[in-house]
HTML snippet that shows the backbone in 3Dmol.js (N, CA, C, O; Angstrom):
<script src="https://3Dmol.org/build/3Dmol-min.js"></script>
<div id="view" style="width:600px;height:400px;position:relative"></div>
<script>
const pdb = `
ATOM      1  N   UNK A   1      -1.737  47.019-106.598  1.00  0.00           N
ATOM      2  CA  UNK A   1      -2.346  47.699-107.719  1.00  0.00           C
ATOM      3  C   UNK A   1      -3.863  47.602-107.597  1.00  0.00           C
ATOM      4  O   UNK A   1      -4.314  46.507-107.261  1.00  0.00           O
ATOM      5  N   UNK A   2      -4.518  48.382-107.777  1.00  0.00           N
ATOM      6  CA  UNK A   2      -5.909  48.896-108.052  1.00  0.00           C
ATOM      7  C   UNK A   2      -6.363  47.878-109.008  1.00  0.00           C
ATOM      8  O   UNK A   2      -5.611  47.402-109.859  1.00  0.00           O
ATOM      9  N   UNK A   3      -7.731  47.508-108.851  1.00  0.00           N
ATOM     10  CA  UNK A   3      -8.277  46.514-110.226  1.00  0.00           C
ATOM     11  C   UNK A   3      -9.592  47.789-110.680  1.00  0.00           C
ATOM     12  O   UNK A   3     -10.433  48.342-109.972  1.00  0.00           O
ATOM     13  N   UNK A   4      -9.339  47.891-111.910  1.00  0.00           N
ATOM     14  CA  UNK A   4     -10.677  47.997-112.597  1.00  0.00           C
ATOM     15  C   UNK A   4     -12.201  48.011-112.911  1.00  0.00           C
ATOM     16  O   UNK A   4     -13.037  48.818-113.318  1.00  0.00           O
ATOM     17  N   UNK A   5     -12.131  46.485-112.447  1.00  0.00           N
ATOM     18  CA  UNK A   5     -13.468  45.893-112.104  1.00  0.00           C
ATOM     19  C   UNK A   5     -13.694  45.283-110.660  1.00  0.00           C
ATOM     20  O   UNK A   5     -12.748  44.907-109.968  1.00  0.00           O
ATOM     21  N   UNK A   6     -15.255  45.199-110.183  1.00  0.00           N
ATOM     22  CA  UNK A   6     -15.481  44.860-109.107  1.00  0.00           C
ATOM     23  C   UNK A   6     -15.364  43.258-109.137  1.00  0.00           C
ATOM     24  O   UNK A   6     -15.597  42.669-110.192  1.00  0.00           O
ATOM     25  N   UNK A   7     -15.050  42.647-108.132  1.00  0.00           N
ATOM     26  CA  UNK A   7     -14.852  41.297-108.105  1.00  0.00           C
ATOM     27  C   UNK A   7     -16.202  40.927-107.350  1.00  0.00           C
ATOM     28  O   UNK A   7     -16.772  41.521-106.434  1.00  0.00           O
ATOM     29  N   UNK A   8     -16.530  39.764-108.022  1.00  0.00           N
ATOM     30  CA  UNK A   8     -17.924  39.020-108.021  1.00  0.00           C
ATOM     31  C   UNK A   8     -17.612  37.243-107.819  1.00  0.00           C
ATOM     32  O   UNK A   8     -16.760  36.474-108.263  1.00  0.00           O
ATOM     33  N   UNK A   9     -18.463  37.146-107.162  1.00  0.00           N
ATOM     34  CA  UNK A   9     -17.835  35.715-106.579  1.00  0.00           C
ATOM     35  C   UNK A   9     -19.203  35.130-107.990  1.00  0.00           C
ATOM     36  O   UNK A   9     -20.310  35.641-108.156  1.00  0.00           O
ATOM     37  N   UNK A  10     -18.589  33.955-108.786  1.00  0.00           N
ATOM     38  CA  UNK A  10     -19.323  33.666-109.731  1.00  0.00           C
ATOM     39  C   UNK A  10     -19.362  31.892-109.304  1.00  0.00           C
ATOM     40  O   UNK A  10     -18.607  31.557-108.392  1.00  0.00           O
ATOM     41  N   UNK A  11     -19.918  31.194-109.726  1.00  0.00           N
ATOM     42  CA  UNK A  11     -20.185  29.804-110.139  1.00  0.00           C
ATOM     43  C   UNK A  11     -19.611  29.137-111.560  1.00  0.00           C
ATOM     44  O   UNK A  11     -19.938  29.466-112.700  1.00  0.00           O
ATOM     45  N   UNK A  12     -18.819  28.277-111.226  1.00  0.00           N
ATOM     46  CA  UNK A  12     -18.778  27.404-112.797  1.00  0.00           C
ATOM     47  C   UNK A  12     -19.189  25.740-112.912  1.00  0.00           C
ATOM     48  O   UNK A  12     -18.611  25.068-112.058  1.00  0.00           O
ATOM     49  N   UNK A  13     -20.022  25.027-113.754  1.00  0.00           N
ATOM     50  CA  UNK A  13     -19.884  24.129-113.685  1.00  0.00           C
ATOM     51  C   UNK A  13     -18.968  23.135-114.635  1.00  0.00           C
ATOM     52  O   UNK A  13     -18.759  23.533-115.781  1.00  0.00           O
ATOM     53  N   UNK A  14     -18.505  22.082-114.300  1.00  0.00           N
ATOM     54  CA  UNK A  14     -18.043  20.955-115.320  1.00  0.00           C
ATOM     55  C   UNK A  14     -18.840  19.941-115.044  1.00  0.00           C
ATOM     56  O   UNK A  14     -19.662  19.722-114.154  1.00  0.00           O
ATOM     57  N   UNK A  15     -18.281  19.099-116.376  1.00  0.00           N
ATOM     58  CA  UNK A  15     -19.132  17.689-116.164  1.00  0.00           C
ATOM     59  C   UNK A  15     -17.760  16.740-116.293  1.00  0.00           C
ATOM     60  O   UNK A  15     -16.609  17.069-116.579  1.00  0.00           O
ATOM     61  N   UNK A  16     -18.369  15.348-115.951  1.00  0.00           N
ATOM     62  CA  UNK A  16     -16.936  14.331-116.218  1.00  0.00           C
ATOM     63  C   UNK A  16     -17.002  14.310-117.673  1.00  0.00           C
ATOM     64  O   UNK A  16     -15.849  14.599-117.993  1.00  0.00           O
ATOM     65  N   UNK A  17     -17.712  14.129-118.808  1.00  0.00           N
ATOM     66  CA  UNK A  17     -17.467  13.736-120.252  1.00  0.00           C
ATOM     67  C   UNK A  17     -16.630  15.475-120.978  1.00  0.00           C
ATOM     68  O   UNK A  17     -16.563  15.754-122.175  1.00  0.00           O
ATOM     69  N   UNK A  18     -16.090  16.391-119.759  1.00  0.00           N
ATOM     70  CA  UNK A  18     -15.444  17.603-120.763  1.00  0.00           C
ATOM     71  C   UNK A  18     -16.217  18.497-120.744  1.00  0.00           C
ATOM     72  O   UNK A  18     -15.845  19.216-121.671  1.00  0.00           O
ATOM     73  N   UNK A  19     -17.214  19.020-120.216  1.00  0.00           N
ATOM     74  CA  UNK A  19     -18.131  20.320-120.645  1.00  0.00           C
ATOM     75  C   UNK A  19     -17.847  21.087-119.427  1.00  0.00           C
ATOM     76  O   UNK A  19     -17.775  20.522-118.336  1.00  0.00           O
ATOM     77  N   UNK A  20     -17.647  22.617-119.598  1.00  0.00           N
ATOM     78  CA  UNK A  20     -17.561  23.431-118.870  1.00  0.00           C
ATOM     79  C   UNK A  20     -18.245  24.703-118.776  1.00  0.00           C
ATOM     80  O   UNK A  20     -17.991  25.340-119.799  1.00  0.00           O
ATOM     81  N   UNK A  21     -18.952  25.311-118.045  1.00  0.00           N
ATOM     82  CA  UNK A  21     -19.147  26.632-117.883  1.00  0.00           C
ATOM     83  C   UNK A  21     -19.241  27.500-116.878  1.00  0.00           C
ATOM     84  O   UNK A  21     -19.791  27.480-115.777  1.00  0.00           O
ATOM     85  N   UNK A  22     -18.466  28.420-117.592  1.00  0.00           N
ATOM     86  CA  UNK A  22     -17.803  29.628-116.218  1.00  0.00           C
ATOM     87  C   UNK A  22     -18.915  31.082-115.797  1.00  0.00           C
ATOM     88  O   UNK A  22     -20.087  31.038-116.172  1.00  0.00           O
ATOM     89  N   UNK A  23     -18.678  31.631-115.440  1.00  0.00           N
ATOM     90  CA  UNK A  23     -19.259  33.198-114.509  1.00  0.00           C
ATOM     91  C   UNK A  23     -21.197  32.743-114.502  1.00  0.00           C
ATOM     92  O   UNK A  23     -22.012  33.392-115.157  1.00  0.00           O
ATOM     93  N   UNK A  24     -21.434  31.976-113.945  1.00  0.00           N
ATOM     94  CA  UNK A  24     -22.580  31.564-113.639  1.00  0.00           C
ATOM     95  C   UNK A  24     -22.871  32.527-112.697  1.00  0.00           C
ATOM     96  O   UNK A  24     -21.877  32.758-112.008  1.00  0.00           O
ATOM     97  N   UNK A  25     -23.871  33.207-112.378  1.00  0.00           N
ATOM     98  CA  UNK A  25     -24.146  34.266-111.492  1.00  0.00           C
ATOM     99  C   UNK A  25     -24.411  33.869-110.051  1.00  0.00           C
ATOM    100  O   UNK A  25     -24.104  34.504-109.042  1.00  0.00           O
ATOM    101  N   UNK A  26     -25.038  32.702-110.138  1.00  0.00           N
ATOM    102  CA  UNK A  26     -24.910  32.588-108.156  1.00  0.00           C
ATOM    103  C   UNK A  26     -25.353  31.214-108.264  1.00  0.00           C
ATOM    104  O   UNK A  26     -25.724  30.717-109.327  1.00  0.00           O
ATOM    105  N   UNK A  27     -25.319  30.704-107.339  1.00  0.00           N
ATOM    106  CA  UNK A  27     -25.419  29.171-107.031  1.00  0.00           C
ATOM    107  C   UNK A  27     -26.640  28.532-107.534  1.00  0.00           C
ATOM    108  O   UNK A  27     -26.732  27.434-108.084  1.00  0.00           O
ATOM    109  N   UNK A  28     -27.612  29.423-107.251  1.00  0.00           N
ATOM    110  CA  UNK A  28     -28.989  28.658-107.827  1.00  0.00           C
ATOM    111  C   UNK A  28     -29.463  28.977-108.871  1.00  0.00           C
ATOM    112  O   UNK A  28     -30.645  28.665-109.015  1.00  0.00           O
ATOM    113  N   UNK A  29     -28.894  29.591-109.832  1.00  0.00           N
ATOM    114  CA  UNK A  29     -28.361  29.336-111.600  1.00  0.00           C
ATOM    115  C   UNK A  29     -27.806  27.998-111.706  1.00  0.00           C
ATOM    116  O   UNK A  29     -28.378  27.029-112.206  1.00  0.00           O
ATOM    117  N   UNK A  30     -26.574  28.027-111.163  1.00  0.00           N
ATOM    118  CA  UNK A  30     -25.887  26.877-111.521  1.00  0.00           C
ATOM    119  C   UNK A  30     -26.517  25.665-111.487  1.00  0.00           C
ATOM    120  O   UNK A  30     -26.451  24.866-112.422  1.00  0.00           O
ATOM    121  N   UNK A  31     -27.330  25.403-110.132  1.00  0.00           N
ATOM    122  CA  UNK A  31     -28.184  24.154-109.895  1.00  0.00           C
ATOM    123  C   UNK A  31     -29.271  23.859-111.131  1.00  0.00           C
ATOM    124  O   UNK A  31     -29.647  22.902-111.807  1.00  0.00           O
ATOM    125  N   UNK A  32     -29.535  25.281-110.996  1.00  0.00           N
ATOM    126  CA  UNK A  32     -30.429  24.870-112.306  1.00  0.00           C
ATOM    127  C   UNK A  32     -30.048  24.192-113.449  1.00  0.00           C
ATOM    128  O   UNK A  32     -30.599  23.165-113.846  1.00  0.00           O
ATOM    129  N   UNK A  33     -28.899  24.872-114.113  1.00  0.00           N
ATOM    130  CA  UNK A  33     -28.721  24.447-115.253  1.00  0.00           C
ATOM    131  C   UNK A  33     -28.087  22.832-115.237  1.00  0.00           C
ATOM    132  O   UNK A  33     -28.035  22.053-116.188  1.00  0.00           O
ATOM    133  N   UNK A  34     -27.713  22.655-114.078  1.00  0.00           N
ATOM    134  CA  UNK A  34     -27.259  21.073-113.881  1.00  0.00           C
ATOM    135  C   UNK A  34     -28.310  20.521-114.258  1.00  0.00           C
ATOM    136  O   UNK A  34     -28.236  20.097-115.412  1.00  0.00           O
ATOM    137  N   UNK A  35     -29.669  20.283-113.531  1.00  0.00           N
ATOM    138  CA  UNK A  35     -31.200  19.589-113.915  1.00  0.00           C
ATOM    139  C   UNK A  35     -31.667  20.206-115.277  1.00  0.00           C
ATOM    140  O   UNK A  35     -32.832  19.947-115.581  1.00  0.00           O
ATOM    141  N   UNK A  36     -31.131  20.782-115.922  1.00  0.00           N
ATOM    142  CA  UNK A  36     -31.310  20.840-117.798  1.00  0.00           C
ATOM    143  C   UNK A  36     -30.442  19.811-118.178  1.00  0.00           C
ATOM    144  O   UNK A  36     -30.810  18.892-118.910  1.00  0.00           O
ATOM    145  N   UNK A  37     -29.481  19.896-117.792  1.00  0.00           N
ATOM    146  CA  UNK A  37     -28.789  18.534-118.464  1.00  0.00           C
ATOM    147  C   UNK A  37     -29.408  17.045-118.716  1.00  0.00           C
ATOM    148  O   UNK A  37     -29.237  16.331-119.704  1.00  0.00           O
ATOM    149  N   UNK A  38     -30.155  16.788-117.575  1.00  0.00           N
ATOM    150  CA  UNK A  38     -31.016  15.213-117.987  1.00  0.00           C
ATOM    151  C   UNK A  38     -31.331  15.083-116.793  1.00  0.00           C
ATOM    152  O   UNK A  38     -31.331  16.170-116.215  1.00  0.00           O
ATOM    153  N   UNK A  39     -31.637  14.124-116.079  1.00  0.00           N
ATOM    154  CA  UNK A  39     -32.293  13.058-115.411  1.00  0.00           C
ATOM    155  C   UNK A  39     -31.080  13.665-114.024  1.00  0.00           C
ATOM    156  O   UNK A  39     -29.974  13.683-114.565  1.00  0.00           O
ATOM    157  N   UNK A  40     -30.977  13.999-112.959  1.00  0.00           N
ATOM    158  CA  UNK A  40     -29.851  14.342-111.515  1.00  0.00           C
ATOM    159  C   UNK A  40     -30.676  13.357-110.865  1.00  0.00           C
ATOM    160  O   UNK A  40     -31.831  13.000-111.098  1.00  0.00           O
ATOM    161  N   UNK A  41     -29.600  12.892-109.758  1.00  0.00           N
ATOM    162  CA  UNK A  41     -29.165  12.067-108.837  1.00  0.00           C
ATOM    163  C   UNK A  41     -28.240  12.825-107.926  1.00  0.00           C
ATOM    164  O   UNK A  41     -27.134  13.012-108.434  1.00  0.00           O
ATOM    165  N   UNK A  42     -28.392  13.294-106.756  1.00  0.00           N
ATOM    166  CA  UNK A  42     -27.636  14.139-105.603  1.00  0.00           C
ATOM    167  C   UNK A  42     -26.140  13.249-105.176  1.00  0.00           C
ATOM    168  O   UNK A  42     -26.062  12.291-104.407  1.00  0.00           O
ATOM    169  N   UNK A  43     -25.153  13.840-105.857  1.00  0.00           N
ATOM    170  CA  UNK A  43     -24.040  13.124-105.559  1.00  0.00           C
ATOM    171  C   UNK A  43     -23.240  13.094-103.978  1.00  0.00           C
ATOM    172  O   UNK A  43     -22.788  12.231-103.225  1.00  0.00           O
ATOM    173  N   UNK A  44     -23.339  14.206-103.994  1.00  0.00           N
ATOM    174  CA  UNK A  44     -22.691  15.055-102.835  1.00  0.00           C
ATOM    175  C   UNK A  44     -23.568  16.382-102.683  1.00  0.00           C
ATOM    176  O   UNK A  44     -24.682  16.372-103.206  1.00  0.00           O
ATOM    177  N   UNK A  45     -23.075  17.695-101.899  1.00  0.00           N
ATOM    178  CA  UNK A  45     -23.361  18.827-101.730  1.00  0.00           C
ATOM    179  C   UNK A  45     -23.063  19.807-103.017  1.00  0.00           C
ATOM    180  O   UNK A  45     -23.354  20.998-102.897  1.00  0.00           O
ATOM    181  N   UNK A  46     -22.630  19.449-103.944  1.00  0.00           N
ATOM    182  CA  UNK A  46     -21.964  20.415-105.323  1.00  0.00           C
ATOM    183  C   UNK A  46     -22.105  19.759-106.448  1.00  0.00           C
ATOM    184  O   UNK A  46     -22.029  20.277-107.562  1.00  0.00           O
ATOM    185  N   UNK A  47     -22.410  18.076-106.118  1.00  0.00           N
ATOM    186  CA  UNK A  47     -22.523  17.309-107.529  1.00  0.00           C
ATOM    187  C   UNK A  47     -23.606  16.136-107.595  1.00  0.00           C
ATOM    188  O   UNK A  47     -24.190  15.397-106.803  1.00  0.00           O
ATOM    189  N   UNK A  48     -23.546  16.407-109.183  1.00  0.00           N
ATOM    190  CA  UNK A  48     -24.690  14.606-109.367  1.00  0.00           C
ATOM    191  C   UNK A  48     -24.197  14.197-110.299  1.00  0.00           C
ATOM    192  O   UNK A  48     -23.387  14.640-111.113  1.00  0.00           O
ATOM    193  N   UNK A  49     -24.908  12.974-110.120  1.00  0.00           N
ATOM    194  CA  UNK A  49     -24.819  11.950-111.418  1.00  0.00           C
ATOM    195  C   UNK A  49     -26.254  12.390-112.651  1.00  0.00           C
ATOM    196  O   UNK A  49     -27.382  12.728-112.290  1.00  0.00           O
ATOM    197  N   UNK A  50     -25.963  12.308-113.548  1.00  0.00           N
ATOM    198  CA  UNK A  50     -26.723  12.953-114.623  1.00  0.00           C
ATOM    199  C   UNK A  50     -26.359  11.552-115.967  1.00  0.00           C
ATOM    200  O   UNK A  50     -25.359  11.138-116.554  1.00  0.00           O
ATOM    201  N   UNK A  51     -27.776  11.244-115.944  1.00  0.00           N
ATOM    202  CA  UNK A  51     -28.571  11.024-117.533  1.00  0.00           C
ATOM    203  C   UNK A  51     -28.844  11.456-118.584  1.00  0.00           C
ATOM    204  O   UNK A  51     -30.051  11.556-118.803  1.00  0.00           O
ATOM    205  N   UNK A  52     -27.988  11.850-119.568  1.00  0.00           N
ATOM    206  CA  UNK A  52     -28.893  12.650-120.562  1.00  0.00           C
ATOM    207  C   UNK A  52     -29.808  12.155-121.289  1.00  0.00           C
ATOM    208  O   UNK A  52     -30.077  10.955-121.244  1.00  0.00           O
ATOM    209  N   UNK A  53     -30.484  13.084-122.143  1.00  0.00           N
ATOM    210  CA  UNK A  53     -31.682  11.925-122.922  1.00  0.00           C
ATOM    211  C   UNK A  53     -31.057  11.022-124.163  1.00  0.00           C
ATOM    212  O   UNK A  53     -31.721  10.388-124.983  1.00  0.00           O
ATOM    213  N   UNK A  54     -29.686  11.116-124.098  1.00  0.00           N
ATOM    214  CA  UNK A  54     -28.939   9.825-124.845  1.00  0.00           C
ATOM    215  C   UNK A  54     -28.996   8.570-124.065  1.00  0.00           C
ATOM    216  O   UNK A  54     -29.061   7.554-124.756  1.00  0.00           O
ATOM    217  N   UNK A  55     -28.984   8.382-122.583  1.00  0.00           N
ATOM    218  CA  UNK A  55     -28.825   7.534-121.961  1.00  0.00           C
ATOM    219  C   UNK A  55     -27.175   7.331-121.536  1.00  0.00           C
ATOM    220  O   UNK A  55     -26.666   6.333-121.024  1.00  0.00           O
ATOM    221  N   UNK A  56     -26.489   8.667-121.937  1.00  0.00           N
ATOM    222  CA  UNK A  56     -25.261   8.876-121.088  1.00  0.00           C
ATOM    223  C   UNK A  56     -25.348   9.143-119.857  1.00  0.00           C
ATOM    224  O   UNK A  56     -26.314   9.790-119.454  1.00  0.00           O
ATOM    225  N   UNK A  57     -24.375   8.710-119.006  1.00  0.00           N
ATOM    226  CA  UNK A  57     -24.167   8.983-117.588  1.00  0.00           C
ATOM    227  C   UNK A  57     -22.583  10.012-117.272  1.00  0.00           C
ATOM    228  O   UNK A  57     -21.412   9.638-117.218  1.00  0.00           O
ATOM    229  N   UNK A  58     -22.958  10.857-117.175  1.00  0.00           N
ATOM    230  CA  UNK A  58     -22.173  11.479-116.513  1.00  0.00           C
ATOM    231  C   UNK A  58     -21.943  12.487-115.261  1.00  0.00           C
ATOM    232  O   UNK A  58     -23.026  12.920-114.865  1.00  0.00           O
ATOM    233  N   UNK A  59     -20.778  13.006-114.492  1.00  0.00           N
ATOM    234  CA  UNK A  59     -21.204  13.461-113.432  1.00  0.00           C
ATOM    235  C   UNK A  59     -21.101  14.900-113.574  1.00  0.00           C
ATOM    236  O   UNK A  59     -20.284  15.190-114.448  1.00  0.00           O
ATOM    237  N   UNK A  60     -21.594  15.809-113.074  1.00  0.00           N
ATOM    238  CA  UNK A  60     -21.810  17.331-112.779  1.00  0.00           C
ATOM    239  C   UNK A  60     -21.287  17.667-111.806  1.00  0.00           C
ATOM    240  O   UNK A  60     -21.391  16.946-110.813  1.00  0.00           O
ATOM    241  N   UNK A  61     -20.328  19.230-111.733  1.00  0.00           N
ATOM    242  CA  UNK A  61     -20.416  19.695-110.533  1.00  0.00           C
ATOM    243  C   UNK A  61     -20.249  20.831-110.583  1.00  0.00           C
ATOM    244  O   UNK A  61     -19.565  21.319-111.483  1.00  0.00           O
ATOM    245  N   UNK A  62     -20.745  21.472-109.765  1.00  0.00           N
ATOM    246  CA  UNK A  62     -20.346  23.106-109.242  1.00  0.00           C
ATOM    247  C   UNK A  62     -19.498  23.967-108.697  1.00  0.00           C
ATOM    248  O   UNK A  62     -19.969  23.907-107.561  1.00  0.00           O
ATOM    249  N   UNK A  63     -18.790  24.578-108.618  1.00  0.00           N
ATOM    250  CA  UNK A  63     -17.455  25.300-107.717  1.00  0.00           C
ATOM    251  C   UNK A  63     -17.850  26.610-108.122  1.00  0.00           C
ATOM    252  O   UNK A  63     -18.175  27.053-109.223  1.00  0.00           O
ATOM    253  N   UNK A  64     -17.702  27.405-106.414  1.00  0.00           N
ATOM    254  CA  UNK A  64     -17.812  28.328-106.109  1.00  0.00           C
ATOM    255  C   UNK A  64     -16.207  29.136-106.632  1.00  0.00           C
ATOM    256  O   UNK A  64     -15.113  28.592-106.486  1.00  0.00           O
ATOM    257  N   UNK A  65     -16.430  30.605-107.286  1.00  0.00           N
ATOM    258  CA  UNK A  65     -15.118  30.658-107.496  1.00  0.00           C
ATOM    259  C   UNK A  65     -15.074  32.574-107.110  1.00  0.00           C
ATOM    260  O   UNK A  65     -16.078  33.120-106.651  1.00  0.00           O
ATOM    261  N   UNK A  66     -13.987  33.234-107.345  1.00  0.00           N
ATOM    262  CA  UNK A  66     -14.117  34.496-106.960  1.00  0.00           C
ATOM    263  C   UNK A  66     -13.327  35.002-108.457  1.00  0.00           C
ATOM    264  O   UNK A  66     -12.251  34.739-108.993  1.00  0.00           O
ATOM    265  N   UNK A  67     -14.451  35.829-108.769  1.00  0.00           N
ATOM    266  CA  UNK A  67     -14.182  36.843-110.028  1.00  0.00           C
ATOM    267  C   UNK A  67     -13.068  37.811-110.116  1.00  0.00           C
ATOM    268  O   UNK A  67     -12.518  38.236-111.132  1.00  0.00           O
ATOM    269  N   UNK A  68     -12.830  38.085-108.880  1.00  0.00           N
ATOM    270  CA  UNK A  68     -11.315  38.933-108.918  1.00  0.00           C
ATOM    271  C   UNK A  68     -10.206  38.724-108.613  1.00  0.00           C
ATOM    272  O   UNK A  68     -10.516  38.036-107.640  1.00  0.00           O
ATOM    273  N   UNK A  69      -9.124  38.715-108.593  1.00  0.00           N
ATOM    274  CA  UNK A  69      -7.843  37.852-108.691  1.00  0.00           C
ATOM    275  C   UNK A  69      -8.017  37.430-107.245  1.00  0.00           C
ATOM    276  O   UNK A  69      -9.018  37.714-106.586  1.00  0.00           O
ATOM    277  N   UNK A  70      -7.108  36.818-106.844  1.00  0.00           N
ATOM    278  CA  UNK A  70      -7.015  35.683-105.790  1.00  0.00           C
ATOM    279  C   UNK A  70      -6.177  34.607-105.968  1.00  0.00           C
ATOM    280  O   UNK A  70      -5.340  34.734-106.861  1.00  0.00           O
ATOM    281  N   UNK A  71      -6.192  33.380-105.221  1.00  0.00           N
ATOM    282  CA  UNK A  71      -4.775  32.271-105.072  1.00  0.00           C
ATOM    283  C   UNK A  71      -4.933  32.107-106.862  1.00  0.00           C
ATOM    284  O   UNK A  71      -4.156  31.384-107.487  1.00  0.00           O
TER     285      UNK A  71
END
`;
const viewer = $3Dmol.createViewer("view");
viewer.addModel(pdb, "pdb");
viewer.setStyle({}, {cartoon: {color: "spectrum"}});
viewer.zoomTo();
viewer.render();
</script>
């Protein structure tokens, strides 16, 4: 079947304390908005450890995902 819309490979991030956000437009959006969160620390290639200005620690990460159906 035919889709509708064009499929767009988007970005989402989570954090470990539950926060999520999806169709981030490309990777270096996403990075960004990780270093709004507080204080980053380079975890890996997709994640950090993050400070907020509460003095919570939690971790961030990024996943590459594809906007049009797929697995």
């Amino acid at each position: 079947m035919s889709s509708t819309h064009t499929a767009v490979a988007m970005w989402m991030l989570t954090t470990s304390d539950g926060r999520r956000l999806a169709d981030i437009r490309s990777e270096m959006d996403a990075r960004r908005i990780v270093h709004t969160l507080g204080i980053t620390q380079l975890r890996g290639p997709f994640s950090w450890d993050v400070v907020d200005n509460q003095g919570r620690l939690f971790v961030a990460e990024i996943k590459h995902r594809s906007g049009g159906g797929g697995r």
